[in-house]
C-alpha positions in Angstrom: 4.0 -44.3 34.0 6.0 -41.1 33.9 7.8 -42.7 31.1 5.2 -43.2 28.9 3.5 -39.7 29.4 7.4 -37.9 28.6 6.9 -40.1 25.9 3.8 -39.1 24.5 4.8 -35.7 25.2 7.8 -35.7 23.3 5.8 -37.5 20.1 2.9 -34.6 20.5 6.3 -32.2 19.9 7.7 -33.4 17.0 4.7 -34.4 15.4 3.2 -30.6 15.8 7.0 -29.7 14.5 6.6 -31.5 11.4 3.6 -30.1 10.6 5.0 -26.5 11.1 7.9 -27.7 8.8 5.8 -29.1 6.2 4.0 -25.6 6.3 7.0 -23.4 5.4 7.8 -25.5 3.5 5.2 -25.4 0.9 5.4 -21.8 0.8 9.4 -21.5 1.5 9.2 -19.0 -1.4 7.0 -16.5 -0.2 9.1 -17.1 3.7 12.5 -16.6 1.9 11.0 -13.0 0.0 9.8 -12.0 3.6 13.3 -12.8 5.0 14.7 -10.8 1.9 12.8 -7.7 2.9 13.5 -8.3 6.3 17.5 -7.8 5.7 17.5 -5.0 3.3 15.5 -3.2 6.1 17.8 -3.9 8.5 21.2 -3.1 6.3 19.5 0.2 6.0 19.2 0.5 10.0 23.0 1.2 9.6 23.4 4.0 6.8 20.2 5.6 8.1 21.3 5.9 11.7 24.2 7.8 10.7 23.0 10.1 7.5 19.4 10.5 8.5 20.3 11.5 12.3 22.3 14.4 10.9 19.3 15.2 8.9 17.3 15.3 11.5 19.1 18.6 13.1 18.7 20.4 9.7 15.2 19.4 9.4 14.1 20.6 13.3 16.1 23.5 12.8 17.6 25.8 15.6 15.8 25.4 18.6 15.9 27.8 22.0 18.9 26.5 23.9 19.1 27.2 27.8 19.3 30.9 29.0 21.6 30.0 31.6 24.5 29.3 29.5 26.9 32.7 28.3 29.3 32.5 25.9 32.5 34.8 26.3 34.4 35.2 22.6 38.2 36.5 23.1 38.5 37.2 19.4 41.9 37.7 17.6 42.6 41.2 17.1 41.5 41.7 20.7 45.2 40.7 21.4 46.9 42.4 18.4 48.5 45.0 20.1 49.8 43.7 22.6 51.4 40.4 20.8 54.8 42.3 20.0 55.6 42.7 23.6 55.5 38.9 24.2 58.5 36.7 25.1 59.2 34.3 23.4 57.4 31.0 24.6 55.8 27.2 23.4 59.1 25.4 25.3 57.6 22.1 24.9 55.8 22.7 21.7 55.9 18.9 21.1 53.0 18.3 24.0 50.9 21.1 23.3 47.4 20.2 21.8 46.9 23.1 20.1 48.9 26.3 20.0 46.8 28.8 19.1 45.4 29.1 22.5 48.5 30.3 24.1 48.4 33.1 21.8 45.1 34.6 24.5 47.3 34.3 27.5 48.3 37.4 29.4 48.0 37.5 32.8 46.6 41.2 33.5 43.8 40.5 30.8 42.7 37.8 32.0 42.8 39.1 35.7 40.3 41.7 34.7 38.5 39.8 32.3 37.7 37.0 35.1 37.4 40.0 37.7 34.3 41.6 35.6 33.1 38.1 35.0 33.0 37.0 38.8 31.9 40.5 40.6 28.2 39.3 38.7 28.6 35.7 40.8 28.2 33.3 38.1 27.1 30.0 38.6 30.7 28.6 36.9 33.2 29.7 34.7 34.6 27.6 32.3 37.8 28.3 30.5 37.5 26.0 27.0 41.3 27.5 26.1 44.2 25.2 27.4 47.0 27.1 29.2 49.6 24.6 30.8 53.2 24.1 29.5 52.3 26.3 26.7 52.7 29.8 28.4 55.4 28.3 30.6 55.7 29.3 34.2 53.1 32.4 35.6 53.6 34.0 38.9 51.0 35.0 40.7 50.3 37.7 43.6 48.4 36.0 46.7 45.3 38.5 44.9 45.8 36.9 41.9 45.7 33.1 43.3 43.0 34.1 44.6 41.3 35.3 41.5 42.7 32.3 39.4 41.9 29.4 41.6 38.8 30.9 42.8 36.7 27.6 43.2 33.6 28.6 40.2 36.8 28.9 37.6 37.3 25.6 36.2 40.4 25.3 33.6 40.8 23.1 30.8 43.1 19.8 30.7 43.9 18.2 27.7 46.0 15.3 26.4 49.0 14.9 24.2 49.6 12.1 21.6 50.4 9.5 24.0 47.7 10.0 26.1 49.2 11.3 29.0 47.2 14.5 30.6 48.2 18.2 30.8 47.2 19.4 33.1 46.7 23.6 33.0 48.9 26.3 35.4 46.3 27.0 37.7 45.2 23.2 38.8 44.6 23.0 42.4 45.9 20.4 44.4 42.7 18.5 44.6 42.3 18.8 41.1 38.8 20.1 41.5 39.5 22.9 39.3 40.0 21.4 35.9 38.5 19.5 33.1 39.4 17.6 29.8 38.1 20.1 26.8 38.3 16.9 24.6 36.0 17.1 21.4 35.9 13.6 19.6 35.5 13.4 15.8 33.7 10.0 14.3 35.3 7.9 11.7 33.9 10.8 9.1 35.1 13.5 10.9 32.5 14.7 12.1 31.5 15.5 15.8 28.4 13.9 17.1 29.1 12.3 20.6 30.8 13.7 24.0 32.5 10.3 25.5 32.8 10.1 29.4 36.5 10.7 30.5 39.0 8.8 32.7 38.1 8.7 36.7 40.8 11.2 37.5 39.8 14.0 35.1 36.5 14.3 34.4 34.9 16.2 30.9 35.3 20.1 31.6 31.2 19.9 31.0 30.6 17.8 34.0 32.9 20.2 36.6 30.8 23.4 35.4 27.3 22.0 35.5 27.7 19.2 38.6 26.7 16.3 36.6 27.9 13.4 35.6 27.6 11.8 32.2 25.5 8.8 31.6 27.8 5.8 31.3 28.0 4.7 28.6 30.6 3.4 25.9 29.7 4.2 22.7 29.2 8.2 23.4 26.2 10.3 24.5 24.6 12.0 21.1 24.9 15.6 22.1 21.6 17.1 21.2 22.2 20.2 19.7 20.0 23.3 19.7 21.3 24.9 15.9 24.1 26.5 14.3 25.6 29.5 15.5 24.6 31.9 17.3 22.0 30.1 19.3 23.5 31.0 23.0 23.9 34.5 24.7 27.4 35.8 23.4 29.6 38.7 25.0 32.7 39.3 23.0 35.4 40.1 24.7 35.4 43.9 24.1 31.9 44.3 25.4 32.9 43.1 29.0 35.9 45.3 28.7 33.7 48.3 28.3 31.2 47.8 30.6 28.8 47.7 27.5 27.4 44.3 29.1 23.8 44.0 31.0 24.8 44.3 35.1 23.2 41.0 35.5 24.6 38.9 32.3 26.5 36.6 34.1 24.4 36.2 37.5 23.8 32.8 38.5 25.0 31.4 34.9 27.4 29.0 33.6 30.1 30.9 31.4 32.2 29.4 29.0 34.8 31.6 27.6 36.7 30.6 24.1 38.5 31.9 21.1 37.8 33.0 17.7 40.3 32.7 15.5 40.7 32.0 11.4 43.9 30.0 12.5 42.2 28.3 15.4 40.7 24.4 15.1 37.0 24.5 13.5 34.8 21.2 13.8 32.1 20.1 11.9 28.7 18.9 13.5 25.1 17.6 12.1 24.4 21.9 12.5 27.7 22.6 10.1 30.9 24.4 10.9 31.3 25.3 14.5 33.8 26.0 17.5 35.0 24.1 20.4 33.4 26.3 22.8 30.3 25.9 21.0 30.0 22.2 21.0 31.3 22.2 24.7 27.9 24.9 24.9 25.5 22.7 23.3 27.0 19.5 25.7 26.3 21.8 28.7 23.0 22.5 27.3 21.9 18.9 26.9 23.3 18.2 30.5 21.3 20.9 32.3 17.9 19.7 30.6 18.7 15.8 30.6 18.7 16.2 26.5 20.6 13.0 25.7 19.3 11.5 22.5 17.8 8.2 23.1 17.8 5.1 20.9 16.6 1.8 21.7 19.1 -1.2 21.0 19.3 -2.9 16.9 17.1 -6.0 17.9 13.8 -4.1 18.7 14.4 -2.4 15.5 14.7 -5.4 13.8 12.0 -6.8 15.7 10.0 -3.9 15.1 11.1 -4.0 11.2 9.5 -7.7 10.7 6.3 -6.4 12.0 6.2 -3.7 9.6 7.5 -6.1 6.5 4.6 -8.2 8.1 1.7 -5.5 7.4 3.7 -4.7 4.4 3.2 -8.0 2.9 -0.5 -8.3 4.1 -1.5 -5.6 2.0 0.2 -5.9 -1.1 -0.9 -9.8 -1.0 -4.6 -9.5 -0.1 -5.5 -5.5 -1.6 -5.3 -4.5 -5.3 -2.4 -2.7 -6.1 -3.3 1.0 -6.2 -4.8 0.4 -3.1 -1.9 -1.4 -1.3 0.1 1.4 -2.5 -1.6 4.2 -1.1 -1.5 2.7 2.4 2.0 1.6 1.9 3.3 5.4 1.3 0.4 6.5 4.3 1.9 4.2 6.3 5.8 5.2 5.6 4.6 9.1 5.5 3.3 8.3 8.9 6.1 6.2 10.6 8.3 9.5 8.9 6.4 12.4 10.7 5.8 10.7 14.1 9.8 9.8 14.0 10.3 13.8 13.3 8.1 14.4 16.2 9.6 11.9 18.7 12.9 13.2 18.3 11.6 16.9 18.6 9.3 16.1 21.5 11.2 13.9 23.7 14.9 13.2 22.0 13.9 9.7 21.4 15.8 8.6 17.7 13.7 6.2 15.6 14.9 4.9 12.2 12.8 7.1 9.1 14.5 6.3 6.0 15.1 3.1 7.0 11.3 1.9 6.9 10.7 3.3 3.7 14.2 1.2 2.2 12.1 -1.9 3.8 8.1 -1.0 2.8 10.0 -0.2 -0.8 12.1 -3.1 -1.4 8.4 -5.4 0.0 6.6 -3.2 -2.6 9.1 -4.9 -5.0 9.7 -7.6 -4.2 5.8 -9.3 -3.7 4.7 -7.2 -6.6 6.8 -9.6 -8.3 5.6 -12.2 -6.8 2.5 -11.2 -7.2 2.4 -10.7 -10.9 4.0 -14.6 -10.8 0.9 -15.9 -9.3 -1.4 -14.3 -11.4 0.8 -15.5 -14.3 0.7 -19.1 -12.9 -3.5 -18.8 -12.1 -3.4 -17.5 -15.7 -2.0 -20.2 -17.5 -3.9 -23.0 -15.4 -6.7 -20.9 -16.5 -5.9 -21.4 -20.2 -5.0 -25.0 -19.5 -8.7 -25.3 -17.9 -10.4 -23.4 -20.6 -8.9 -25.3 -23.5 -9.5 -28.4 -21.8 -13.6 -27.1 -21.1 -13.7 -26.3 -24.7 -12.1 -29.8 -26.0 -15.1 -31.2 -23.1 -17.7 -28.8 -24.8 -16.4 -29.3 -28.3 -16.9 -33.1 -27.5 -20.2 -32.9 -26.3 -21.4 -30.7 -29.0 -20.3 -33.3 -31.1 -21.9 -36.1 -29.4 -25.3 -34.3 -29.0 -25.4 -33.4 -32.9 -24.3 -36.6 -33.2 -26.8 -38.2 -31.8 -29.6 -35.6 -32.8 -28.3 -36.6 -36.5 -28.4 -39.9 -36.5 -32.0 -39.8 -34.3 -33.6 -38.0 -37.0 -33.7 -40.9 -39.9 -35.1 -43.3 -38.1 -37.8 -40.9 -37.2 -38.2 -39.3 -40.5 -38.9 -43.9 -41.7 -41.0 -43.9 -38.6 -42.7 -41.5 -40.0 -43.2 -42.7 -43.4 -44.4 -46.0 -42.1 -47.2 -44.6 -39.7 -48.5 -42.5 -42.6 -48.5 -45.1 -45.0 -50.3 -47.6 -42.0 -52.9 -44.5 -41.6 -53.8 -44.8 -45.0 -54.3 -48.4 -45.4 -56.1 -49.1 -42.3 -57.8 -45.8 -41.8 -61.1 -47.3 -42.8 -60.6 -50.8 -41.5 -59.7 -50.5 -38.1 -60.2 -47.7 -35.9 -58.6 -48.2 -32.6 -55.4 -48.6 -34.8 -55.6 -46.0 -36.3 -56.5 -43.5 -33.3 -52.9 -45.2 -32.0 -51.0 -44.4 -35.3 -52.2 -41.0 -35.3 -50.8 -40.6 -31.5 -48.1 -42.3 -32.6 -47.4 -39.9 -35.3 -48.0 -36.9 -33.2 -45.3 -38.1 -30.6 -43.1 -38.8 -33.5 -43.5 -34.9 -34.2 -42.8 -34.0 -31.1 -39.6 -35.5 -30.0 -38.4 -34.6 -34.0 -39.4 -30.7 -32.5 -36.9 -31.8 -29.4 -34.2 -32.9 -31.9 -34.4 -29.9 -34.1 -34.5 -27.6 -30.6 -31.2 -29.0 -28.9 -29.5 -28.8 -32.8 -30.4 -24.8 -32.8 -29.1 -24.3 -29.3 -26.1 -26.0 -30.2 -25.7 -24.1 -33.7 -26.3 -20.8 -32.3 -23.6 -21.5 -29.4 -21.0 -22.2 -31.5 -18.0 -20.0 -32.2 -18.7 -19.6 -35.9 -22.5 -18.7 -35.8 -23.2 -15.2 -37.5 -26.5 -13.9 -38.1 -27.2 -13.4 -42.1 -28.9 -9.5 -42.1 -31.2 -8.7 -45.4 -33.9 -6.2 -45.9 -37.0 -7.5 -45.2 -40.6 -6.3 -44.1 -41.0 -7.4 -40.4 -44.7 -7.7 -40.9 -44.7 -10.3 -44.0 -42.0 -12.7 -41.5 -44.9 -12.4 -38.6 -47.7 -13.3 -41.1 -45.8 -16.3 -42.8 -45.1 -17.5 -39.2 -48.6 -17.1 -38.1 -50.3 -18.9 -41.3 -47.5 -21.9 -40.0 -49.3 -21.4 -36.7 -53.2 -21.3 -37.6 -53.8 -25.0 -38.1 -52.4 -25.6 -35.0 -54.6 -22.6 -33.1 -57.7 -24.5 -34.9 -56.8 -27.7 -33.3 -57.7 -25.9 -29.8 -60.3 -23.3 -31.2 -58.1 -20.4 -30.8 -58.5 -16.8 -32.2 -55.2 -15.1 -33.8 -55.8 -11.1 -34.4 -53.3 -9.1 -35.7 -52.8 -5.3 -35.5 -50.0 -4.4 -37.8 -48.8 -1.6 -38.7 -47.3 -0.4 -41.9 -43.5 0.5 -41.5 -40.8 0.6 -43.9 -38.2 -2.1 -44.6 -35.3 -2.6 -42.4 -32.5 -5.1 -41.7 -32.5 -8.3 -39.7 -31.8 -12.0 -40.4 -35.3 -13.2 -41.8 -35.1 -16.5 -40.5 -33.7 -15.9 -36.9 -36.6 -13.2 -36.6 -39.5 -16.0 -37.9 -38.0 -18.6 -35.2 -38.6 -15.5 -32.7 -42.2 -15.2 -34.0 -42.9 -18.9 -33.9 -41.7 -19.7 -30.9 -43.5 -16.7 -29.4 -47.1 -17.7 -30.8 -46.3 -21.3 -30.4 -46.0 -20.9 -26.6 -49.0 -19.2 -26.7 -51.6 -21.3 -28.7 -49.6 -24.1 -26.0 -50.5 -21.9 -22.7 -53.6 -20.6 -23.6 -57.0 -22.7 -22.8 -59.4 -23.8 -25.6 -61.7 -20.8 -27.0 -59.1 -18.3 -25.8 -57.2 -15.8 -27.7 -54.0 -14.4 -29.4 -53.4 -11.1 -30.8 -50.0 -9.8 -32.6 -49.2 -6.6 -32.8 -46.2 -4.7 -34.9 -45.6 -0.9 -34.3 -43.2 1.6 -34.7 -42.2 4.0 -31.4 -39.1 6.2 -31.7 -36.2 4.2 -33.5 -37.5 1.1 -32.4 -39.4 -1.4 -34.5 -42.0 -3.5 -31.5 -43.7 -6.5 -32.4 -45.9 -7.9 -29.3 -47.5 -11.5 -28.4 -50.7 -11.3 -26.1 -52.2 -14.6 -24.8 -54.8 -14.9 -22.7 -53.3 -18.3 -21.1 -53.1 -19.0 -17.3 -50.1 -16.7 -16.6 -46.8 -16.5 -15.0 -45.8 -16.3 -11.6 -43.8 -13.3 -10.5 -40.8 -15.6 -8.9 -40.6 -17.3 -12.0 -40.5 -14.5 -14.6 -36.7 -14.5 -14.7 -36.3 -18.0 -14.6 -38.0 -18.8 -18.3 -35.6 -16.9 -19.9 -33.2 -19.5 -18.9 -32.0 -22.8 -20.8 -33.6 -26.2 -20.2 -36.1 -23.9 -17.7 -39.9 -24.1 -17.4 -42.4 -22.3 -15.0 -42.7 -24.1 -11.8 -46.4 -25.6 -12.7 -45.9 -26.1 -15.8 -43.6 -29.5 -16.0 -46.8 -31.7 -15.5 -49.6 -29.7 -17.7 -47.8 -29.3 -20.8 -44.6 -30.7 -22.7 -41.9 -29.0 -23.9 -38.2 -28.8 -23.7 -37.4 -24.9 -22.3 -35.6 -23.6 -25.3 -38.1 -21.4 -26.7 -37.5 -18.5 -24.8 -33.8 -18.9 -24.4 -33.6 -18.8 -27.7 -35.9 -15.5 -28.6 -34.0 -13.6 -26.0 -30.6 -14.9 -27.7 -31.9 -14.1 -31.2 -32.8 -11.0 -30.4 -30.2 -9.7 -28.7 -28.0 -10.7 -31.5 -29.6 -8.0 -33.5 -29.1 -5.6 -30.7 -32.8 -5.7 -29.5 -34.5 -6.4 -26.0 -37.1 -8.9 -25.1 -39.9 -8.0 -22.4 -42.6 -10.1 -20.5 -45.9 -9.1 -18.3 -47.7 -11.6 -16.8 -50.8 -11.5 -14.6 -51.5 -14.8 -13.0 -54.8 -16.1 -14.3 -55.6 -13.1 -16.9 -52.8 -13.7 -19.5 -49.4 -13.0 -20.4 -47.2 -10.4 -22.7 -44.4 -10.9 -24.4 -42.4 -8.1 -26.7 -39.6 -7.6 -28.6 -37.7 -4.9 -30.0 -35.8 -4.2 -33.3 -33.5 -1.0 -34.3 -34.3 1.0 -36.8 -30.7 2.4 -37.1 -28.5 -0.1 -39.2 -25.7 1.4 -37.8 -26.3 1.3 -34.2 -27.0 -2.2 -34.8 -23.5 -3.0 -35.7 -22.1 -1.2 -33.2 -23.9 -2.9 -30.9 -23.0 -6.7 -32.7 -19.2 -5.6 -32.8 
């Protein structure tokens, strides 16, 4: 039993499987451009973690660094004078780092420069300068141990070229006293990260401020605060003079360096700098727990693919200026709150990089886009030519058909009128059934001619043949037409028309218009009733107008007749007719450039109007 349900289990699996397969792929093409998209975004992670994070300190600017970090600058000429009285020294010139700094050694200097510096009880004093093997052996008076291994002086170690440390002259025998003054270049030379040191010397930054480094092996991104100038600075000459505050130093951490045009120079994200500075702006991000923070590549990535996901949704389901906008809202967004972030709470979050990946889906699914629509087109064009061939066909067949129908109703015809002659007077019942016969004869020869006018004025080649002609002598040869058959049902036609000059219309398109007008009138309108036609002239508009006093149309189908093959509602079993009429009066007429117009009360009667331009020119307009 247990079997048979892994069984079923395991066929439920694969079958859902297939079906997933089978749905990517039938669109593999629009997967493999999401996957495209997907990569560029990601190569750009790379390039924009590097340039754009150096960007980032240029855009924010210089910010206000800790007050509790003092920096002491020993400058060059501060030593001038007293350089020519200096022994010869660098014995072991081969391990020294860099030799520049033993050039600020002298004992009685430094005595009183750390004496002015301590009698203000500083928080820690760090001494970025290496003096070791460099400045050879220095003896010292019990005062001066005192004053050089005083336990808030920390001295600098450093390594030489096969890693092996230095340690400075003044390391206690604890080694609590010293720290590694290393600066780290990247691969581009430039300085970005601090990098925790070995157990037995830690960084020179971690002895002055207490703390330890995050570990960590690929560096800590020292957060820094600006360019120069950014920390309290004493130069060495101010101390020397008394010319500083009485309280500069109190309770601070003091980092004393050299300037020097000879000296090393390093370059950071804020530009050109010294060591003494960097190690400032690494004490700096220890004290406030600054670190820049990143999250690991795969929730980039991950977050990427979301982002080529909404991408993609909008450029595939909005039109383009509209998928545009909220792309570059979108990317200006993710841009400003990545600024922010990394302002606010040193948290680094890709910016260029997400503009590289909505850019390159902008692209790439226009593209694909465009091949779509190119691809809807052209079945489109294959439908439309294959709807004309079906329309061309059953044009054909229709006219055809109406052809061919009308000869044998034209000899039908011919043989009931000559039967009404010869038995008119013999038999009367046959001739009563001729005469019906003949009028249904008429009527479906009215049908035939109806369907061949639709299907002439559909065509392609149909163009309306504009003469000058007097609009009132069409309406009264369509109305004497029309008279015998008002007689037939005892119906009064009155005419109001109005003199107006010629103008130019297609004379017989215009008569059908008329005809068919009246025609459905005598056909609505009850015995005794009648029909009045009226022409007049208002503005630039030539109106010609058809009242009836017939039965009426209802409101919900006033839109309706207009239609083709369409009838009113009640009127299918009263009266016969095919619904082309009207179609065609509004078509006719708004060939010309003219509008048709109906009123209808139910029960009183029903209006119908047209309207011609008077302006020849407007009219062709209007055609074109």
């Amino acid at each position: 039993m247990l079997q048979r349900v892994q069984k079923a289990s395991f066929q439920h699996l694969k079958l859902r499987l297939e079906v997933l397969l089978r749905f990517f792929s039938r669109r593999r093409g629009f997967w493999l451009r999401c996957l495209l998209c997907w990569g560029i975004g990601c190569l750009a992670l790379s390039n924009d973690e590097i340039n754009a994070y150096d960007q980032r300190f240029h855009l924010r600017g210089d910010q206000k660094a800790s007050s509790q970090i003092v920096l002491v600058t020993i400058r060059q000429s501060d030593f001038a004078t007293i350089y020519d009285t200096r022994t010869n020294f660098l014995d072991n010139m081969s391990e020294v780092t860099d030799i520049t700094d033993s050039y600020f050694w002298n004992k009685r200097i430094w005595s009183e420069l750390l004496i002015r510096i301590l009698r203000q009880n500083p928080k820690a004093v760090g001494v970025t300068l290496y003096f070791g093997d460099n400045i050879g052996k220095v003896a010292l008076t019990q005062e001066e141990q005192k004053l050089f291994y005083d336990m808030r002086v920390f001295w600098s170690a450093t390594t030489n070229n096969l890693d092996r440390v230095l340690n400075p002259a003044f390391t206690s025998r604890d080694l609590n006293n010293i720290g590694s003054n290393e600066v780290r270049r990247d691969e581009d030379g430039v300085v970005r990260r601090v990098f925790p040191q070995r157990a037995e010397l830690p960084h020179l930054v971690e002895k002055i401020t207490g703390k330890k480094f995050p570990t960590t092996q690929a560096g800590l991104p020292i957060n820094f605060r600006g360019s120069n100038k950014v920390f309290t600075q004493y130069s060495f000459s101010e101390i020397m003079y008394d010319e500083v505050p009485f309280d500069a130093f109190t309770n601070k951490i003091i980092l004393i360096g050299a300037e020097t045009s000879s000296g090393p120079v390093y370059i950071t994200p804020m530009g050109t700098i010294s060591r003494t500075e960097i190690l400032a702006h690494t004490t700096d991000t220890v004290l406030g727990n600054k670190w820049i923070q990143r999250l690991s590549n795969s929730w980039y990535a991950a977050g990427f693919f979301v982002l080529m996901l909404i991408a993609v949704f909008l450029i595939t389901t909005y039109p383009q200026s509209v998928a545009l906008f909220f792309i570059l809202w979108i990317g200006t967004l993710l841009a400003a709150l990545s600024a922010w972030v990394f302002d606010t709470f040193y948290f680094w979050s890709p910016a260029f990089s997400p503009f590289v990946l909505l850019g390159a889906s902008w692209i790439i699914f226009i593209g694909y886009q465009a091949s779509k629509v190119e691809r809807k087109n052209f079945r489109l064009q294959q439908e439309q030519q294959y709807l004309q061939e079906l329309e061309q066909l059953k044009n054909n067949f229709v006219s055809l058909i109406s052809h061919d129908l009308k000869t044998p109703i034209a000899k039908i015809q011919a043989i009931v009128d000559r039967l009404l002659v010869e038995h008119q007077s013999k038999d009367e019942s046959l001739s009563q059934d001729l005469q019906s016969l003949r009028l249904f004869g008429d009527e479906l020869n009215r049908y035939i001619q109806s369907i061949l006018k639709v299907l002439r004025v559909e065509s392609r080649d149909f163009k309306i043949n504009t003469e000058v002609g007097d609009i009132n002598e069409v309406v009264e040869e369509a109305l004497q037409q029309l008279r015998p058959l008002a007689r037939e049902k005892h119906i009064t036609i009155n005419t109001s028309l109005e003199p107006m000059f010629s103008l130019e219309f297609d004379t017989t398109l215009i008569k059908e218009v008329v005809i068919n007008l009246v025609e459905n009138a005598i056909k609505y309108t009850p015995h005794g009733g009648s029909i009045e036609v009226i022409s007049q002239e208002e503005d630039d508009l030539v109106h010609v107008i058809v009242k009836d006093t017939g039965e009426g149309i209802k409101p919900e189908d006033m839109e309706k007749v207009w239609g083709k093959f369409t009838r009113g509602s009640d009127q299918d079993m009263k009266t016969k007719g095919t619904g082309l009429g009207l179609y065609l009066v509004k078509y006719f007429i708004e060939l010309h450039g003219g509008k048709v117009k109906m009123e209808s009360v139910v029960g009183t009667g029903t209006t119908v109007s047209f309207t011609l331009p008077l302006d020849t020119e407007s009219e062709s307009e209007v055609l074109a």
